[in-house]
N, CA, C and O atoms as a GROMACS GRO file, in nm:
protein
  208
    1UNK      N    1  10.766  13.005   8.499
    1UNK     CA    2  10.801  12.965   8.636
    1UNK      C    3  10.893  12.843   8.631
    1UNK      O    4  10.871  12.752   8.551
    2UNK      N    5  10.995  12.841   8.715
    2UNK     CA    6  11.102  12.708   8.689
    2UNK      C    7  11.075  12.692   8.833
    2UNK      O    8  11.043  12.771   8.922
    3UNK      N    9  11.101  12.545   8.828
    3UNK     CA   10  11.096  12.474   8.969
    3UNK      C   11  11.260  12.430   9.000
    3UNK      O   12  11.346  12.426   8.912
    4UNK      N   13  11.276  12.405   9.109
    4UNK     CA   14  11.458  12.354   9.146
    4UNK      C   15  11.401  12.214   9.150
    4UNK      O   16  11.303  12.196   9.223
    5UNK      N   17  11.454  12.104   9.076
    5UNK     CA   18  11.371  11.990   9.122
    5UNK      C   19  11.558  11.938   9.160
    5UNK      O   20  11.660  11.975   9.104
    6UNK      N   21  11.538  11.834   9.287
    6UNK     CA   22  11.654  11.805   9.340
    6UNK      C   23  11.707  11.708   9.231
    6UNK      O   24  11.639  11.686   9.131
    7UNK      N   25  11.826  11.652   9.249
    7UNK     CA   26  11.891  11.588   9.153
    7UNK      C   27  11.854  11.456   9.177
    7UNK      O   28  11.876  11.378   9.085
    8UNK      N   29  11.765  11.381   9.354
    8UNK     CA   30  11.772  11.278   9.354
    8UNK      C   31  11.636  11.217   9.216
    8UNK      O   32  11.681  11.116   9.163
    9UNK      N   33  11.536  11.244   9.173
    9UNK     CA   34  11.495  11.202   9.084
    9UNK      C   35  11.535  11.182   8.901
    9UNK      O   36  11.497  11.099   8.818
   10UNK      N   37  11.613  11.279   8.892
   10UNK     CA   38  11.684  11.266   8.791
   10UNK      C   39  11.772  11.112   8.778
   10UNK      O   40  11.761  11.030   8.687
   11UNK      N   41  11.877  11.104   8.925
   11UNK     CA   42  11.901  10.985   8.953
   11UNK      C   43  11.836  10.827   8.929
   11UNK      O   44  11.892  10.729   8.881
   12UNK      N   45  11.696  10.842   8.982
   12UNK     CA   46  11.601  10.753   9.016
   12UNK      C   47  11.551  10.762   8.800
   12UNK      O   48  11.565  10.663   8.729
   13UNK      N   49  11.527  10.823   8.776
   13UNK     CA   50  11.499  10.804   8.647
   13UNK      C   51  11.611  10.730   8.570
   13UNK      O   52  11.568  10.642   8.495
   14UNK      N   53  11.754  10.749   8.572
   14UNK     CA   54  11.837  10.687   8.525
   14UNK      C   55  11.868  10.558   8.569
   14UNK      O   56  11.933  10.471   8.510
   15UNK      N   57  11.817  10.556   8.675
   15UNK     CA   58  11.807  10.372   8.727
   15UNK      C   59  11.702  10.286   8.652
   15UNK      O   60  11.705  10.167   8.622
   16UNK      N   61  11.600  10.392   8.628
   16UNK     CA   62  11.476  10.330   8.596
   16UNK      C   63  11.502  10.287   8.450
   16UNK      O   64  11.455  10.181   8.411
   17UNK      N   65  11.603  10.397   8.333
   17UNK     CA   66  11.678  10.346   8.244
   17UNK      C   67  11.730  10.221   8.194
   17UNK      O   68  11.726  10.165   8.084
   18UNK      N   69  11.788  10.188   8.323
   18UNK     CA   70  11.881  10.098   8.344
   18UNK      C   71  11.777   9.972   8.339
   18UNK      O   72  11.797   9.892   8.248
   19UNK      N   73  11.674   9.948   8.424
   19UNK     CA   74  11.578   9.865   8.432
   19UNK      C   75  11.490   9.891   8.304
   19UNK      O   76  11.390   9.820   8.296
   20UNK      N   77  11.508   9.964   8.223
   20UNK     CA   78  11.390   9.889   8.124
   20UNK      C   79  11.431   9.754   8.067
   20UNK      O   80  11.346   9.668   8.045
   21UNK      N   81  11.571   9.731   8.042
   21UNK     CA   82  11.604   9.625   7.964
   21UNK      C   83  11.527   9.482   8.054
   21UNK      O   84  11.494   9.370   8.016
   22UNK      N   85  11.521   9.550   8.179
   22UNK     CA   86  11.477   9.422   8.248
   22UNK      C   87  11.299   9.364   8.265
   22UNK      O   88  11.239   9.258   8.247
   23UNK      N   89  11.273   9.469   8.298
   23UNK     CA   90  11.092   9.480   8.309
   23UNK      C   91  11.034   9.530   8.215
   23UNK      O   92  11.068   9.637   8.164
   24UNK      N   93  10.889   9.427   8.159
   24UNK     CA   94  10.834   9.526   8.018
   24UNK      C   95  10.738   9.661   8.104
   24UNK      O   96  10.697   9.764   8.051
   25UNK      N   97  10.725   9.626   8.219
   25UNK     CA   98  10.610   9.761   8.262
   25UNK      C   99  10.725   9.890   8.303
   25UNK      O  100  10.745   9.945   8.411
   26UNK      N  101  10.780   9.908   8.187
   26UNK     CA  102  10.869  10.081   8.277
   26UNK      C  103  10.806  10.168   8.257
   26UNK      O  104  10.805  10.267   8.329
   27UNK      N  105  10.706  10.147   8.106
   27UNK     CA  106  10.616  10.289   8.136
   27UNK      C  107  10.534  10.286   8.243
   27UNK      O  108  10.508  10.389   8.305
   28UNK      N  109  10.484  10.165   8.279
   28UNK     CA  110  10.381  10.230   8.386
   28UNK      C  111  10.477  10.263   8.516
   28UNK      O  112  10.428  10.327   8.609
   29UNK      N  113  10.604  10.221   8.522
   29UNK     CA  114  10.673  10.292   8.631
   29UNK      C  115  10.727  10.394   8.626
   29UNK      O  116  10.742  10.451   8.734
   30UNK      N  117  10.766  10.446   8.534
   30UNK     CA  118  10.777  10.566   8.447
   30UNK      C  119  10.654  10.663   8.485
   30UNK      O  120  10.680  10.780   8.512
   31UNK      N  121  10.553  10.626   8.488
   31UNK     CA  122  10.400  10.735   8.506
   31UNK      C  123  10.384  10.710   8.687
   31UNK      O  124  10.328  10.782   8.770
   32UNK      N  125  10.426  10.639   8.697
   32UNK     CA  126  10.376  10.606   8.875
   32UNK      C  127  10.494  10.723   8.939
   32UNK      O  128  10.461  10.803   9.027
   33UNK      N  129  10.629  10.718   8.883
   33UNK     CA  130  10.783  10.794   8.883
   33UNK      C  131  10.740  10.939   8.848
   33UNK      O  132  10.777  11.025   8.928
   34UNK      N  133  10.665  10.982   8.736
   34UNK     CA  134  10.625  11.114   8.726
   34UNK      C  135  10.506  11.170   8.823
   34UNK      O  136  10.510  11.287   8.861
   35UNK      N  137  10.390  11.075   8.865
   35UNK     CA  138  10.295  11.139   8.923
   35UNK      C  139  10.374  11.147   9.040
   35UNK      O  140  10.381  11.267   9.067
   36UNK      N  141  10.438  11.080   9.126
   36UNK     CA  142  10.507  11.095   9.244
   36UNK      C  143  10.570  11.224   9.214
   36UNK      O  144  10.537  11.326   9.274
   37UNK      N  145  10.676  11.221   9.106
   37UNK     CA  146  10.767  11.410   9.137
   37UNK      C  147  10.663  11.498   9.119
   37UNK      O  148  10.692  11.592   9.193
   38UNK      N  149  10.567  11.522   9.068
   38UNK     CA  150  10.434  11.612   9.039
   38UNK      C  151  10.412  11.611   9.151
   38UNK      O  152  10.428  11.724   9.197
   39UNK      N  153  10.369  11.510   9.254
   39UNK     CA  154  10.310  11.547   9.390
   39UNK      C  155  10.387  11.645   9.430
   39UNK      O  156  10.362  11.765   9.429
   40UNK      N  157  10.532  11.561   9.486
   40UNK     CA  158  10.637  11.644   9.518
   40UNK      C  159  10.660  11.828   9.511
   40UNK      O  160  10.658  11.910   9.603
   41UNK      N  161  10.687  11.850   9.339
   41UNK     CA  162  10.712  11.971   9.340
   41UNK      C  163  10.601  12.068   9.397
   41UNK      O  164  10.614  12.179   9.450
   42UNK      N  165  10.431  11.952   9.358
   42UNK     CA  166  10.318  12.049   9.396
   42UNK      C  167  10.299  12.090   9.518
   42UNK      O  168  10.236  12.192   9.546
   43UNK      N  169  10.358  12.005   9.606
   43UNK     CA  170  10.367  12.016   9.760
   43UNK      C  171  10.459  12.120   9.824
   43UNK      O  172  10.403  12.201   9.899
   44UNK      N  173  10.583  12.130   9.808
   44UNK     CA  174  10.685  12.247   9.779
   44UNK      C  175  10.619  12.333   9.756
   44UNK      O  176  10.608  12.416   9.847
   45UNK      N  177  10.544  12.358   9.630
   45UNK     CA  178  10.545  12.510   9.591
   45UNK      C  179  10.428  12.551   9.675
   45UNK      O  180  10.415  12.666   9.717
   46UNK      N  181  10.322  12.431   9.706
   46UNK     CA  182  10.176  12.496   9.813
   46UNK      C  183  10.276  12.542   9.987
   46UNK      O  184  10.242  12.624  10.073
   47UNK      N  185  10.404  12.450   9.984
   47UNK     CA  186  10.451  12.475  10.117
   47UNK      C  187  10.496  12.589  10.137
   47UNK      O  188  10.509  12.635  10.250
   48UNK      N  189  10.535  12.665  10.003
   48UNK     CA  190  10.637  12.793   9.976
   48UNK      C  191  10.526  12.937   9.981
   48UNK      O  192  10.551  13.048  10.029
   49UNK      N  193  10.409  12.895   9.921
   49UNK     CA  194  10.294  12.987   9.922
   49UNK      C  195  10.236  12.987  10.040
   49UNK      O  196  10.195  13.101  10.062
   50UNK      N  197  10.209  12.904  10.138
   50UNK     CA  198  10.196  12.897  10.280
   50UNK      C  199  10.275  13.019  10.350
   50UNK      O  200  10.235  13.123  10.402
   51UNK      N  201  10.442  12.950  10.325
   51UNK     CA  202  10.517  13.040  10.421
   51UNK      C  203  10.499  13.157  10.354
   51UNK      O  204  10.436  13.235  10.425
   52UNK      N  205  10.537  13.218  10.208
   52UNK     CA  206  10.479  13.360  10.183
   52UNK      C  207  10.363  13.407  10.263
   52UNK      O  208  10.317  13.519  10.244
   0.00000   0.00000   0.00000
């Protein structure tokens, strides 16, 4: 199963890139950044099985 995930998180991850040099906590923003798109896609696909 492939998901379409939009391009704005891909984005938001490459910022977050950008900020590791700055902050030592990127993994935990990094995991706070993944459980958020996990909600996301999980929400979509329960919204998509709804409308089916």
């Amino acid at each position: 199963m492939t998901y379409h995930v939009p391009s704005s998180p891909i984005q938001v991850s490459a910022f977050l890139d950008i900020q590791d040099y700055n902050y030592n906590n990127s993994m935990y923003t990094r995991k706070v950044l993944m459980r958020i798109l996990v909600l996301y896609v999980h929400k979509k696909v329960c919204m998509r099985i709804i409308l089916l």
